[in-house]
C-alpha positions, 0 to 999 in steps of 0.5 A: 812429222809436218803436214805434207803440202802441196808440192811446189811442182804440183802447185805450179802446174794446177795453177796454169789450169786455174789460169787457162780456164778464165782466159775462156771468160776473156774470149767470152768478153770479146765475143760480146763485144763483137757479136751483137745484141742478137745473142746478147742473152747467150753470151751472158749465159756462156760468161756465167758457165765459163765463171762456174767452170773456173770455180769448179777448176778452183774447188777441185784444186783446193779439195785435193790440195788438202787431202794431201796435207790432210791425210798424207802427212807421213809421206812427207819423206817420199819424193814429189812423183812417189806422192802422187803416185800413191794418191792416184793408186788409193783413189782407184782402189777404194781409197785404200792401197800398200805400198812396197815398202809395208805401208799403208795408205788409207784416204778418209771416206769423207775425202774421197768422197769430196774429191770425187764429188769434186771431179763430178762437179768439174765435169758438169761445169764444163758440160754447162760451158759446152751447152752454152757454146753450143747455143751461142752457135745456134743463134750466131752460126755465121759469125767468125769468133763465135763459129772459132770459138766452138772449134775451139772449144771442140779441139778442148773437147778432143784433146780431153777425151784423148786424155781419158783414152790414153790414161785406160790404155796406160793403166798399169800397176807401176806407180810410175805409169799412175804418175805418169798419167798425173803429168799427162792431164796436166800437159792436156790442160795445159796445151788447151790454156796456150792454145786459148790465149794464143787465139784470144791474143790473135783476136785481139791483133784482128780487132785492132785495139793493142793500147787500150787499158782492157785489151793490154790487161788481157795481154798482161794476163795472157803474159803471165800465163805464159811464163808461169807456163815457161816456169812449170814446163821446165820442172815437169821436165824435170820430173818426167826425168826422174820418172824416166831414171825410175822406170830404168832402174825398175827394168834394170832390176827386173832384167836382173830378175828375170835372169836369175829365175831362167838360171834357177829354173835351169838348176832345179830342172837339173835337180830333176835329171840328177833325181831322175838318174838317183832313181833308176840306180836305186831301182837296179839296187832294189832288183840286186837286193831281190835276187840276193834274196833268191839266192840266199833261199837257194842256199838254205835249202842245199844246206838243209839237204846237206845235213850237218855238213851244211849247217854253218853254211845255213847260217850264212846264208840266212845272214844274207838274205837279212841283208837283202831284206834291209837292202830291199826295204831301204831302197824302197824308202830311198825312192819314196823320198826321190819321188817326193823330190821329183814331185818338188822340183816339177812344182818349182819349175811350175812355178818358176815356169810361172813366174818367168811368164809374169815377169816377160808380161811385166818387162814389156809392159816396163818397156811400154812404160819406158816408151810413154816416158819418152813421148811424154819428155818431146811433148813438154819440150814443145810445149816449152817452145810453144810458151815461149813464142806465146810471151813473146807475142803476148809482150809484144802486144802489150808494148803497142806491137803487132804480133805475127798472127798464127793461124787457128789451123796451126794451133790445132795441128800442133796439139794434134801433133802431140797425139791428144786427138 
């Protein structure tokens, strides 16, 4: 079996998160150009936290690319969504987990470990961007871009933590749910990147400098983000598709599930009736049995008084009251056995009691699931619309055009519209 690589879906979409973030740096170039020396110290400390950021970005992609070729080369016959969903569940569960189908997965120490040291890097990188945001609005508060830059930055710190919120109020055991999770953190990454460039390139239309070689290189970056955004967008859409079919042919099957244990708790609760009902007939053949007895002993005792006369009728009646013996104790054996099944059948419907429970609990949490999926499809397909308004400017101002400006206030309505913040 090959090494597993990183699939092409999945190296599509980081690559729009390694491209977002040095669009940050752009930002930074340009509020240096327009800011002053009074922050010049500033903005040199943000370019270098915007370029440790998008190394950390780069690293942390590298880290779990290969963990997956590294450690995951028997999954190579499993689909794109299967993969991912299986990295995700072994890293919250202590870098072990099995799957449904008896196989176990395993993450090195050492991997897990560089993954999360990774991620821990990640997030300080960005906290060093945000400090050195936030000491260029101290020094130049009053400024334009400097001030809309930090609300940017802060609508980036939103639709983030929205993200976290989002993967806790969705963390389920389906494996579609932790892929799921998967394509949300890259949809948040991904709307910050448009939301970025379409606000560089709307500073770029305000500074009046379309034609000149280091705002058309900006534009031709901005360009390509765009389209690689258009490319990727189209195959999340694609596998949030596949993660919609998966978790219907999951309800499908635990409908099916579902119903079949209501009918089987239904006959084992008629299993209950009948042995109630085998019971009580037992209980009147044990009560005959005892006054065949009574009666057997009646007869003995008029044939003694008989004499001789009654000696063959003595026989018979001892005859009887042998039979009533073995009647008796039958009887009393058969209603032991109906006692141990009644005590079966009240464990079964227990269980299945039980069991129907889990089953209701997990057929809504489906549903849930079904409902993110949905959410999840109207969110990339904005953000396809959105990539492709953003190439058109983008195109536009590398011709020498002007663009229509959008507002900030709409870009940030828009992400806000997709539930992140």
């Amino acid at each position: 079996m090959t090494g597993l690589q990183m699939p092409k879906s999945e190296q599509r979409s980081l690559l729009l998160v390694i491209l977002a973030v040095p669009v940050i740096g752009c930002a930074a170039l340009l509020i240096q150009r327009y800011a002053g020396s009074a922050i010049e110290t500033q903005i040199v400390a943000l370019q270098d936290a915007s370029a440790a950021l998008n190394d950390q970005v780069i690293a942390c992609n590298q880290t779990i690319a290969r963990v997956h070729s590294a450690d995951f080369s028997d999954l190579g016959r499993r689909g794109t969504l299967e993969q991912t969903a299986i990295l995700i569940e072994a890293l919250n569960s202590g870098g072990q987990v099995r799957t449904s189908d008896g196989y176990h997965v395993t993450i090195p120490p050492e991997s897990d470990r560089d993954i999360r040291a990774a991620i821990s890097s990640l997030e300080i990188a960005f906290k060093d961007f945000e400090t050195s945001a936030e000491h260029c609005r101290d020094t130049a508060e009053t400024h334009d871009f400097v001030r809309d830059s930090i609300s940017l930055n802060s609508c980036f710190r939103e639709t983030l933590d929205a993200y976290r919120s989002r993967i806790e109020s969705q963390r389920q055991d389906f494996k579609s749910s932790q892929a799921l999770s998967f394509w949300v953190l890259l949809t948040v990454m991904t709307v910050t990147g448009v939301l970025t460039s379409r606000y560089l390139l709307n500073r770029l239309v305000d500074a009046n400098t379309a034609g000149t070689a280091p705002t058309l290189e900006i534009a031709q970056r901005i360009l390509q983000f765009a389209r690689e955004l258009s490319s990727a967008t189209a195959e999340s859409i694609s596998s949030i598709d596949e993660i919609s079919k998966s978790s219907q042919v999951a309800a499908s099957s635990l409908g099916t599930a579902l119903n079949t244990a209501q009918e089987s708790c239904q006959i084992v609760g008629s299993l209950g009736e009948y042995t109630d009902s085998v019971a009580r007939l037992i209980s009147e053949i044990t009560s005959i049995s005892e006054q065949t007895n009574l009666l057997a002993l009646n007869a003995t005792i008029e044939s003694a008084r008989a004499g001789d006369a009654g000696k063959g009728f003595s026989v018979v009646a001892n005859e009887v009251k042998q039979l009533a013996n073995v009647t008796h104790a039958t009887a009393d054996n058969v209603i032991k056995q109906v006692k141990g099944i009644q005590a079966s059948s009240d464990a079964t419907i227990r269980s299945t009691q039980n069991a129907l429970e889990l089953m209701r609990k997990s057929n809504d949490s489906q549903s849930d699931i079904a409902n993110a999926v949905e959410q999840q499809r109207e969110i990339l397909r904005q953000l396809a619309c959105q990539a492709t308004a953003l190439a058109s400017e983008a195109e536009s101002f590398a011709e020498g055009t002007r663009p229509v400006k959008i507002a900030r206030n709409s870009d940030v309505q828009w992400s806000r519209s997709f539930g992140l913040s």
